[in-house]
VEXDREN-2710 file (C-alpha; in Angstrom, 1 decimal):
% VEXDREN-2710
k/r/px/py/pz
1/UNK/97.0/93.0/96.9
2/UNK/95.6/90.1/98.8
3/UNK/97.3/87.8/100.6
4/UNK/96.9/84.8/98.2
5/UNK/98.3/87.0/95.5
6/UNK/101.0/88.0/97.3
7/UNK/101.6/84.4/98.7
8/UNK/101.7/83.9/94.1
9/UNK/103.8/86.4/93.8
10/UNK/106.9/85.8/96.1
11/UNK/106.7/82.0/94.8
12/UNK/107.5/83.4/91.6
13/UNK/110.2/85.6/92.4
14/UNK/111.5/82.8/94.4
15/UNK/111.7/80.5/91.1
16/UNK/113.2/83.3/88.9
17/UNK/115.7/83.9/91.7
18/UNK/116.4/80.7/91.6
19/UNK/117.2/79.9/88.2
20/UNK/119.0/83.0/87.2
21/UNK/121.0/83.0/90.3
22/UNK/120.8/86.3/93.1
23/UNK/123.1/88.6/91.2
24/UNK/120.6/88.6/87.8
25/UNK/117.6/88.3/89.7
26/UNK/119.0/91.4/91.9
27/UNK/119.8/93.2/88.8
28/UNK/116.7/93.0/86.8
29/UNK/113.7/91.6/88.8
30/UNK/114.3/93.0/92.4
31/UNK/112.3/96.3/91.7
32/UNK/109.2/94.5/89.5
33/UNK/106.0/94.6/91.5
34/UNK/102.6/93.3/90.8
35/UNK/100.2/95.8/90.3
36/UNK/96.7/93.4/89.5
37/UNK/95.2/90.4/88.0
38/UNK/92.4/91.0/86.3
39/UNK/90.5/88.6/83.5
40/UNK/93.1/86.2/83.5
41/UNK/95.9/88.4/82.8
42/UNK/98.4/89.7/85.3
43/UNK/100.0/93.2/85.0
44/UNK/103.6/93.5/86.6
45/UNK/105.6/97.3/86.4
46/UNK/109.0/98.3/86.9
47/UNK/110.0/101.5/87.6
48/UNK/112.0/102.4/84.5
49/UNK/111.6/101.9/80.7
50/UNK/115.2/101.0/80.4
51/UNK/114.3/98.1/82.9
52/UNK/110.9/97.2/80.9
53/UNK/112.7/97.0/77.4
54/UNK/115.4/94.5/78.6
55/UNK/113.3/92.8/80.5
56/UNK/111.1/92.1/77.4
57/UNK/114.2/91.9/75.5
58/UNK/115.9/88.9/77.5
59/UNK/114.1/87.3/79.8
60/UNK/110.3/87.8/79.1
61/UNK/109.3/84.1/78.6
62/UNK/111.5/83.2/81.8
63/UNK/109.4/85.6/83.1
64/UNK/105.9/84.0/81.6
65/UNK/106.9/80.1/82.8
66/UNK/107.1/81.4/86.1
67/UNK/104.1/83.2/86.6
68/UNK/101.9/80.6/84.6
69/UNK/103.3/78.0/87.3
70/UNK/102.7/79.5/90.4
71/UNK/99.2/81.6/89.7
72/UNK/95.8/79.3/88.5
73/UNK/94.6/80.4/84.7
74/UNK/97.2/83.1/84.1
75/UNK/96.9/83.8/80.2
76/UNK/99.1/86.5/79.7
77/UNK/101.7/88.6/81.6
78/UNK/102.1/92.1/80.8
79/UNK/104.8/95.0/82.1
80/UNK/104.1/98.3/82.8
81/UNK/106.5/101.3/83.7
82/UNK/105.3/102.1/87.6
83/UNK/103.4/105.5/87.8
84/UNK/103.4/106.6/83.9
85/UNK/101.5/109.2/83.1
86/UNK/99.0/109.2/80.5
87/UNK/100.6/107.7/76.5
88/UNK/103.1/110.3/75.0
89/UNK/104.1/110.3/71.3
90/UNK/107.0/107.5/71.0
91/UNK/109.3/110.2/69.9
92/UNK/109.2/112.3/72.9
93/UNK/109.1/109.5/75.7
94/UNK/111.7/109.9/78.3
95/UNK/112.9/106.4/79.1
96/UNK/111.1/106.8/82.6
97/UNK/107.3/106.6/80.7
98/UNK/107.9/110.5/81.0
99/UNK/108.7/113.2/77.9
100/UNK/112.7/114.4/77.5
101/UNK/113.9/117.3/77.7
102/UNK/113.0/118.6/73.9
103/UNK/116.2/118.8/71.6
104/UNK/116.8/122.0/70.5
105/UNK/116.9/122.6/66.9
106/UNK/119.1/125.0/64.9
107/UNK/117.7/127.3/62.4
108/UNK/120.0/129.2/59.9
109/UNK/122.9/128.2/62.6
110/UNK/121.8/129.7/65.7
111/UNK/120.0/128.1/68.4
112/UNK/116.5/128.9/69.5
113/UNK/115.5/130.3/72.8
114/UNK/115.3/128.0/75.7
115/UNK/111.6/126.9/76.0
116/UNK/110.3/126.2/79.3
117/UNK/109.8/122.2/80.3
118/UNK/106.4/121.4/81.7
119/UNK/106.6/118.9/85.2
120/UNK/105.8/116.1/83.5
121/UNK/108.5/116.5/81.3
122/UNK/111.0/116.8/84.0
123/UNK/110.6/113.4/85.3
124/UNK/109.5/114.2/88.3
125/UNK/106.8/112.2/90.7
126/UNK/104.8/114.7/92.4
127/UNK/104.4/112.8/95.7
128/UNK/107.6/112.7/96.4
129/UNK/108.0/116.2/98.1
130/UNK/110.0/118.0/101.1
131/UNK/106.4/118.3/102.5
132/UNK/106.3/114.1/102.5
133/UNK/109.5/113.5/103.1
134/UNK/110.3/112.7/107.2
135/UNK/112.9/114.6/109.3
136/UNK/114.8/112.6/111.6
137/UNK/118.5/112.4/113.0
138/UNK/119.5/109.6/110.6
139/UNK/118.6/111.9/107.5
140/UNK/119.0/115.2/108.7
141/UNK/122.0/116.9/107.3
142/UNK/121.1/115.2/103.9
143/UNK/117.6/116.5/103.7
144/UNK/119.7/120.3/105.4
145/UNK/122.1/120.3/102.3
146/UNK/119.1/119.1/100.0
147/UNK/116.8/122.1/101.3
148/UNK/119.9/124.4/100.6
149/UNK/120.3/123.4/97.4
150/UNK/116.8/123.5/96.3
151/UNK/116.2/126.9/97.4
152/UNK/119.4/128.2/95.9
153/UNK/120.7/129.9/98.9
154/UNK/122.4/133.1/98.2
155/UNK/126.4/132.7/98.7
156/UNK/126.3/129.1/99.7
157/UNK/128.0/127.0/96.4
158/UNK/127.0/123.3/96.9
159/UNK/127.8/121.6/93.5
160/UNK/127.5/118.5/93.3
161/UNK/126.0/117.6/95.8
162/UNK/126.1/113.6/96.5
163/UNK/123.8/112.1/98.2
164/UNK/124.4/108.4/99.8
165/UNK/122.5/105.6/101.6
166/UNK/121.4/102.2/101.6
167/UNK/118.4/101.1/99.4
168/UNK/114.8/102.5/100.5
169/UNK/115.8/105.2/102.5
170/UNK/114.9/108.2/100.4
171/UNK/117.9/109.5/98.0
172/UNK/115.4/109.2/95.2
173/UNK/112.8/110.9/97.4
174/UNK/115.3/113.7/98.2
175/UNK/116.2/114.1/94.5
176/UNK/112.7/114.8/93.4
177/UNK/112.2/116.8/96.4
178/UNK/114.8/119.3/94.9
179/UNK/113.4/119.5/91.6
180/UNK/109.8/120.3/92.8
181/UNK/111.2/123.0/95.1
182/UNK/113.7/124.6/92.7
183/UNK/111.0/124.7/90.1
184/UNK/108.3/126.3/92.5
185/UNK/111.0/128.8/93.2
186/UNK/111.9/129.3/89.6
187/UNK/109.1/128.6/86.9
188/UNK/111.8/129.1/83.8
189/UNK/114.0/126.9/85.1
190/UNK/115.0/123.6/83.1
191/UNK/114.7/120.7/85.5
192/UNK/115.8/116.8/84.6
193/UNK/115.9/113.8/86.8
194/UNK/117.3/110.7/85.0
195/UNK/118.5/107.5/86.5
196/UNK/121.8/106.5/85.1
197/UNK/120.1/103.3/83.8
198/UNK/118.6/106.1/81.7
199/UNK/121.1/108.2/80.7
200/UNK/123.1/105.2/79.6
201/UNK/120.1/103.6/77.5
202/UNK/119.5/107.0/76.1
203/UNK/123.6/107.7/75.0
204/UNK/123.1/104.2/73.7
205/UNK/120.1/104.8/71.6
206/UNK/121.6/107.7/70.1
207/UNK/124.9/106.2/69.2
208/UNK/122.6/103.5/67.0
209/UNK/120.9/106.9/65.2
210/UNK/124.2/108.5/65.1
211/UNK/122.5/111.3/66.9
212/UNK/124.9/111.9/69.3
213/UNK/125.6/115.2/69.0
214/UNK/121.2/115.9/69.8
215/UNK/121.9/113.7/72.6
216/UNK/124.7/116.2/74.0
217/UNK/122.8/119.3/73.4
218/UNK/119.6/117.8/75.5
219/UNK/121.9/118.7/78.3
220/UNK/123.2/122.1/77.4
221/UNK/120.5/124.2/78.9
222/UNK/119.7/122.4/81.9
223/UNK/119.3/124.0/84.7
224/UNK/119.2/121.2/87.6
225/UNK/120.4/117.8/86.8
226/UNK/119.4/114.9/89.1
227/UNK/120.9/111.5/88.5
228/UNK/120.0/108.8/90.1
229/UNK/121.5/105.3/91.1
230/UNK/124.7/106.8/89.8
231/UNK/126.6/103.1/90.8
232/UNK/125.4/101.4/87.8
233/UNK/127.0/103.7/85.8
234/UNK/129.5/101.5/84.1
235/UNK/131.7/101.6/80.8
236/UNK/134.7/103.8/79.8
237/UNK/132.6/105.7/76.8
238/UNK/129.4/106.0/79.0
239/UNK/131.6/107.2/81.9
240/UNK/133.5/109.6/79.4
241/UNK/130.5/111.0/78.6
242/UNK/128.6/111.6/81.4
243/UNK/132.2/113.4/82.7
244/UNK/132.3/115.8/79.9
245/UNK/127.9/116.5/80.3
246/UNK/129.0/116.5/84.2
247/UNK/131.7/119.5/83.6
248/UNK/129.8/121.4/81.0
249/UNK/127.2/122.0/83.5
250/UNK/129.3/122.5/86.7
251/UNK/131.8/124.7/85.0
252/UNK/128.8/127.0/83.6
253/UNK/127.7/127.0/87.7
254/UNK/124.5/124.9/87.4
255/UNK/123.4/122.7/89.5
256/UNK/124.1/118.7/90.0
257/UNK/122.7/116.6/92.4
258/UNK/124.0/113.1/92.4
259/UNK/122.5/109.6/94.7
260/UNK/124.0/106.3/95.2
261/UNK/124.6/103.5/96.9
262/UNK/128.0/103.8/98.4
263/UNK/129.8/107.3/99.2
264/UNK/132.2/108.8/96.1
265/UNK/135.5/107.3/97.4
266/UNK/133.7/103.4/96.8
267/UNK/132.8/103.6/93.5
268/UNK/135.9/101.7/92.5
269/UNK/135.4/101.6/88.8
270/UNK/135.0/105.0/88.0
271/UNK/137.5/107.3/86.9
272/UNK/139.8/108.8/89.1
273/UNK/139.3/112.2/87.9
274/UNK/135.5/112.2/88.1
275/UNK/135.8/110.7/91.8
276/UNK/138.4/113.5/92.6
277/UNK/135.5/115.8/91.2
278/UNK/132.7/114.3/93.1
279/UNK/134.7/113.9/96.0
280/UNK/135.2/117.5/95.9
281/UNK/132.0/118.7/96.1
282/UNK/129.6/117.7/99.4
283/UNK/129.0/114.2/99.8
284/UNK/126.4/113.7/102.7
285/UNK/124.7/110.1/103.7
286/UNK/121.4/108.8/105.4
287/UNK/121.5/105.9/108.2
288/UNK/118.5/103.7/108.6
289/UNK/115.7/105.3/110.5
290/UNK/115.4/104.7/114.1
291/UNK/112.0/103.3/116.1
292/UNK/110.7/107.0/116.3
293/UNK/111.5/108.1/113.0
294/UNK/110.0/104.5/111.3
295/UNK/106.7/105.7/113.6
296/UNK/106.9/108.9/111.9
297/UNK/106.8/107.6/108.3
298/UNK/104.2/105.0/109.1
299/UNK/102.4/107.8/110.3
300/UNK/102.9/109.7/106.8
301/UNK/102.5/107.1/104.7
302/UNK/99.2/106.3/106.5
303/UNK/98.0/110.3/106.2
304/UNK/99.3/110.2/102.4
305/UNK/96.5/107.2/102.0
306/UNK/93.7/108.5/103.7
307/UNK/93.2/111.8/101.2
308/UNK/92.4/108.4/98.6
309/UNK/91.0/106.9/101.2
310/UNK/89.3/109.1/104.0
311/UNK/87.4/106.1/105.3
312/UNK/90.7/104.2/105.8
313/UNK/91.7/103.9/109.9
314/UNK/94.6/101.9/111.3
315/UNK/94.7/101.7/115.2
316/UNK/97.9/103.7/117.0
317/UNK/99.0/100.6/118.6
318/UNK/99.6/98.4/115.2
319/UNK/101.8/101.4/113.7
320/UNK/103.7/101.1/116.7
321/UNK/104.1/97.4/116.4
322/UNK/104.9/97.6/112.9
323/UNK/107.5/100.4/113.5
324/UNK/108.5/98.3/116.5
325/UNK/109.2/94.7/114.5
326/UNK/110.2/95.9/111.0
327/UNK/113.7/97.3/111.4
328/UNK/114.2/98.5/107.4
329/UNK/113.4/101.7/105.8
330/UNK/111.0/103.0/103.9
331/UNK/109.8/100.6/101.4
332/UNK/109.7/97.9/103.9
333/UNK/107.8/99.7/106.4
334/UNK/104.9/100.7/103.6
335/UNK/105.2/96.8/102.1
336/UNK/104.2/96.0/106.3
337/UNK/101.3/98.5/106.2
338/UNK/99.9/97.2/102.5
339/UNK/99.8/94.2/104.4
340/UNK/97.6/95.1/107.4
341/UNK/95.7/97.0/105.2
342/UNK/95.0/94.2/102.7
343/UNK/93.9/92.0/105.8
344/UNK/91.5/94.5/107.2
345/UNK/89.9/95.2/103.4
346/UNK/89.2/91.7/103.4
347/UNK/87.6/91.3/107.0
348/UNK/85.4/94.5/106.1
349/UNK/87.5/97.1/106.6
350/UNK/87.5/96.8/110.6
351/UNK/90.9/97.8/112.4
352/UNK/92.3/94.9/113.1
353/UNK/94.2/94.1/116.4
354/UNK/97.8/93.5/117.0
355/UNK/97.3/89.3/116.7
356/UNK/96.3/89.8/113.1
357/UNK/98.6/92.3/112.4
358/UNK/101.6/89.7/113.8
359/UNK/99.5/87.2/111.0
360/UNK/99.9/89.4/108.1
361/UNK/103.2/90.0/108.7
362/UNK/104.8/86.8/110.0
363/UNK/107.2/86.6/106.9
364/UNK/108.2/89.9/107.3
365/UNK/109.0/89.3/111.1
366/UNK/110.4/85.8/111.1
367/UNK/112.9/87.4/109.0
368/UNK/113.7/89.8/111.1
369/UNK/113.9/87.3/114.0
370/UNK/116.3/84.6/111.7
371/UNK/119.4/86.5/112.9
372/UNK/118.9/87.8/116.0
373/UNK/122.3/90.2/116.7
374/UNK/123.3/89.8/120.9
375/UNK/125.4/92.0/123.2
376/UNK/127.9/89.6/123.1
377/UNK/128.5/89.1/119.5
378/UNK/128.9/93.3/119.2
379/UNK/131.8/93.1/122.5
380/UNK/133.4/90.0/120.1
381/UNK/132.9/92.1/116.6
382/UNK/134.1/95.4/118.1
383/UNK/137.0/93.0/120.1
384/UNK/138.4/92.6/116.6
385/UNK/137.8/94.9/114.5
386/UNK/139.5/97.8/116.8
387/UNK/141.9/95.2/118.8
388/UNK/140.9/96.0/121.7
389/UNK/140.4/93.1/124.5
390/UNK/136.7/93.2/125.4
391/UNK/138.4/93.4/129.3
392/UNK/139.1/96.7/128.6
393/UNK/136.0/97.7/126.6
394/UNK/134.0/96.5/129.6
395/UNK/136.5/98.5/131.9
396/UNK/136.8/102.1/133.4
397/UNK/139.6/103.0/130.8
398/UNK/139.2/106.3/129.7
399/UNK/142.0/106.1/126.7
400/UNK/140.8/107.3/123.3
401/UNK/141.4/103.8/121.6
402/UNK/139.1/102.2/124.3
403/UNK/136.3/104.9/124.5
404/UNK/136.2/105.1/120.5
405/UNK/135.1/101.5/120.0
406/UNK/133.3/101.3/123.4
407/UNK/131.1/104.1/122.1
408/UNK/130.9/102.4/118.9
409/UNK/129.7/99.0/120.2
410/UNK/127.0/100.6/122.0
411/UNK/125.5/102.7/119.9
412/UNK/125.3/99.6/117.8
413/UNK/124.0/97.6/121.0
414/UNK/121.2/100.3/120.5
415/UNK/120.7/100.1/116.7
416/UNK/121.0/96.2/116.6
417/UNK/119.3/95.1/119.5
418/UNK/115.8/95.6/121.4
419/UNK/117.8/96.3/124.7
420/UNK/116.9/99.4/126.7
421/UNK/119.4/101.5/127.6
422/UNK/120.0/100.9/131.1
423/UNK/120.5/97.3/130.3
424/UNK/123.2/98.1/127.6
425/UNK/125.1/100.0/130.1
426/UNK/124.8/97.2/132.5
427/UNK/126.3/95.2/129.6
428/UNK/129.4/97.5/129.1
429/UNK/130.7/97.4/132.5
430/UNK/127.9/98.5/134.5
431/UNK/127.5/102.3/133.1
432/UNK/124.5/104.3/133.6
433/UNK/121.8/105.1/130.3
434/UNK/123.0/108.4/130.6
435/UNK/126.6/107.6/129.2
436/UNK/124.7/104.9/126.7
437/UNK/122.7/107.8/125.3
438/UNK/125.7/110.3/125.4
439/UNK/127.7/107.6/123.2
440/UNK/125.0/106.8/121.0
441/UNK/124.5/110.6/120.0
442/UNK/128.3/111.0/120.1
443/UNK/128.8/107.9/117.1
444/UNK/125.6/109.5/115.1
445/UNK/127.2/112.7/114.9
446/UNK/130.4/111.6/114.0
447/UNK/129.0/109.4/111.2
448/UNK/127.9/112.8/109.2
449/UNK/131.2/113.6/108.5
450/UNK/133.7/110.7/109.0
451/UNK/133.2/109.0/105.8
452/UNK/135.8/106.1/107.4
453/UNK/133.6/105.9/110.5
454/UNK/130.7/104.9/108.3
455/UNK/132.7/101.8/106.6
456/UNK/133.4/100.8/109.8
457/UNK/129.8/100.6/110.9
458/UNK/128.8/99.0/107.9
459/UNK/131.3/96.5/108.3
460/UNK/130.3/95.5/111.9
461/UNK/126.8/95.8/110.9
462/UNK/127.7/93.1/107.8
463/UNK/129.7/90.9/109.6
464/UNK/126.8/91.1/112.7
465/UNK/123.7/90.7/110.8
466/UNK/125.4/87.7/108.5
467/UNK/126.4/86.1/111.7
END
């Protein structure tokens, strides 16, 4: 995408946004992309059908005004579901763009044999493999207990397994990482991954057909269930039934693999009983990806790019400045590197320095740079939160309620702020880097399994990055 188009683009989010208000614009237009503009006509995909069909439902000429406004000659805007395959027979379109699992049929009363369900039909994107997916301390016990599960290891029961993070940085990667691998591993087996945007549109669907009961026997000879964005699963009857399609296949020991948002305990609205259950199983999270592990995806995203594009070269120092200035995950790292690699397409596809790498992406960085997070506003945040004087977090106290949130406040010192270590320790009452890095490594440990640690550090993290 060019710049100009780009420039188009985010002027027209920007109007939507601001006429339906953040919550509805978050909702339903915070995942659309432009794909191309091409004879007057501009093609826009989400990554769902569920999204597509309400979309087109509700809001489409919303949708239209906008884009006519802020692009020259637009004629017509059309959706697209993002990475569907080639057109499937309306019957037998997964809501995804991808086929269902087929519904068996029954013959004289008894059920057929379970056929096999080709990768297409599983919903399952083949780029998003363990072999693509990068290993780093903020993601490593996840992508452990993901690896486990895929491979089925023998006396090790992981079921569900629950999967939590912030947006962009790899559940859904991690989910279809699984599938691939368990279907490598086992040709026969039935495979699904459905978002629960899906699984409620389908339960819908099939309520209107009063087909419900084909609905629930789609599910009864799965083998591996991956659900996705399981916290916009809302509504008593939806919940009721995914809770009975949840213990039908638990009980009869196959597998579920769940992501979210927000751990188990935090999804407020769900039933107790099916938190209890969830809670029950392992519940594991991802942190955002520190400066080395950002480099590391750059660097893979990059690689990924060059086998379409073997003439395509982006100097060492520019990753390095992108994985040094952009401090989000995933998505925003490979939005930074479309960005330089737009620029250099347009200058003739020579690597450009780190100047016109700042240029393409000042937006990007000025955001970053709105609200910058100090030393001293962590000692204040910490202060509070933890009630201890920042006298004492700055002093040689060795008490367990002063080291606690001392260790906390720098390991966020680290996460939040471009200080080196020696000069966080200087902050924190003169200390050495060593006992910086010690307390940085002791707080990321601890956030694997203390699920109250981690709302505490999203908290401060909240309360520092809103200012």
């Amino acid at each position: 995408m060019t710049e100009q188009l780009h420039h188009h683009w985010q002027r027209a989010r920007n109007r939507l946004k601001a006429e339906l208000g953040a919550d509805l614009f978050n909702n339903w237009f915070a995942r659309m992309e432009l794909e191309a503009r091409e004879d007057g006509r501009l093609i826009l995909s989400v990554p769902t059908r569920f999204l597509k069909t309400w979309i087109e439902t509700h809001y489409l000429d919303r949708l239209r005004a906008a884009c006519r406004d802020c692009f020259d000659d637009v004629a017509e805007v059309r959706l697209k579901i993002r990475g569907a395959a080639r057109p499937q027979p309306a019957a037998d379109l997964h809501p995804t763009g991808n086929a269902a699992a087929p519904v068996p049929h029954r013959r004289n009363g008894k059920r057929p044999a379970r056929p096999m369900v080709p990768d297409a039909e599983a919903g399952l994107d083949p780029d998003l493999t363990f072999d693509t997916f990068v290993v780093g301390m903020p993601n490593a016990l996840a992508h452990a207990a993901a690896r486990q599960v895929a491979e089925g290891a023998q006396g090790v029961r992981v079921n569900p397994l629950f999967i939590h993070a912030g947006t962009g940085l790899g559940k859904t990667h991690l989910l279809h990482a699984i599938g691939w691998q368990r279907r490598q591993a086992n040709p026969d087996q039935r495979v699904l991954y459905i978002s629960a945007e899906q699984f409620m549109y389908r339960f819908l669907a099939a309520l209107k057909s009063r087909e419900v009961l084909s609905f629930k026997e789609q599910f009864q000879h799965i083998d591996l269930l991956l659900i996705d964005d399981f916290q916009f699963l809302q509504g008593k009857t939806m919940q009721q039934e995914f809770c009975h399609t949840f213990n039908t296949l638990v009980d009869s020991r196959r597998q579920v693999v769940i992501a979210a948002d927000v751990a188990p305990a935090m999804l407020e609205k769900l039933d107790a009983r099916m938190r209890s259950r969830l809670i029950g199983g392992l519940v594991v999270d991802m942190q955002q990806p520190d400066e080395n592990m950002r480099r590391d995806i750059l660097a893979r995203k990059l690689e990924m790019l060059r086998r379409r594009d073997p003439h395509l070269m982006v100097r060492e120092e520019v990753l390095d400045f992108i994985a040094a200035t952009v401090n989000g995950a995933g998505r925003e790292l490979e939005g930074a590197l479309n960005r330089v690699i737009a620029m250099q397409r347009l200058l003739g596809n020579t690597p450009i320095d780190l100047d016109a790498a700042a240029h393409a992406m000042r937006d990007l960085i000025q955001r970053e740079e709105t609200r910058p997070v100090r030393i001293d506003d962590i000692l204040k945040a910490v202060s509070q939160l933890y009630q201890v004087p920042k006298t004492e977090l700055l002093s040689a106290r060795r008490a367990r309620s002063v080291v606690r949130p001392r260790q906390i406040g720098m390991y966020l010192a680290k996460r939040l702020t471009s200080r080196s270590l020696p000069e966080i320790g200087r902050r924190f009452g003169g200390r050495d880097h060593s006992t910086v890095l010690h307390a940085v490594r002791k707080i990321e440990q601890l956030l694997q399994q203390d699920e109250a640690l981690q709302k505490e550090i999203n908290l401060l993290t909240r309360i520092l990055k809103d200012g």
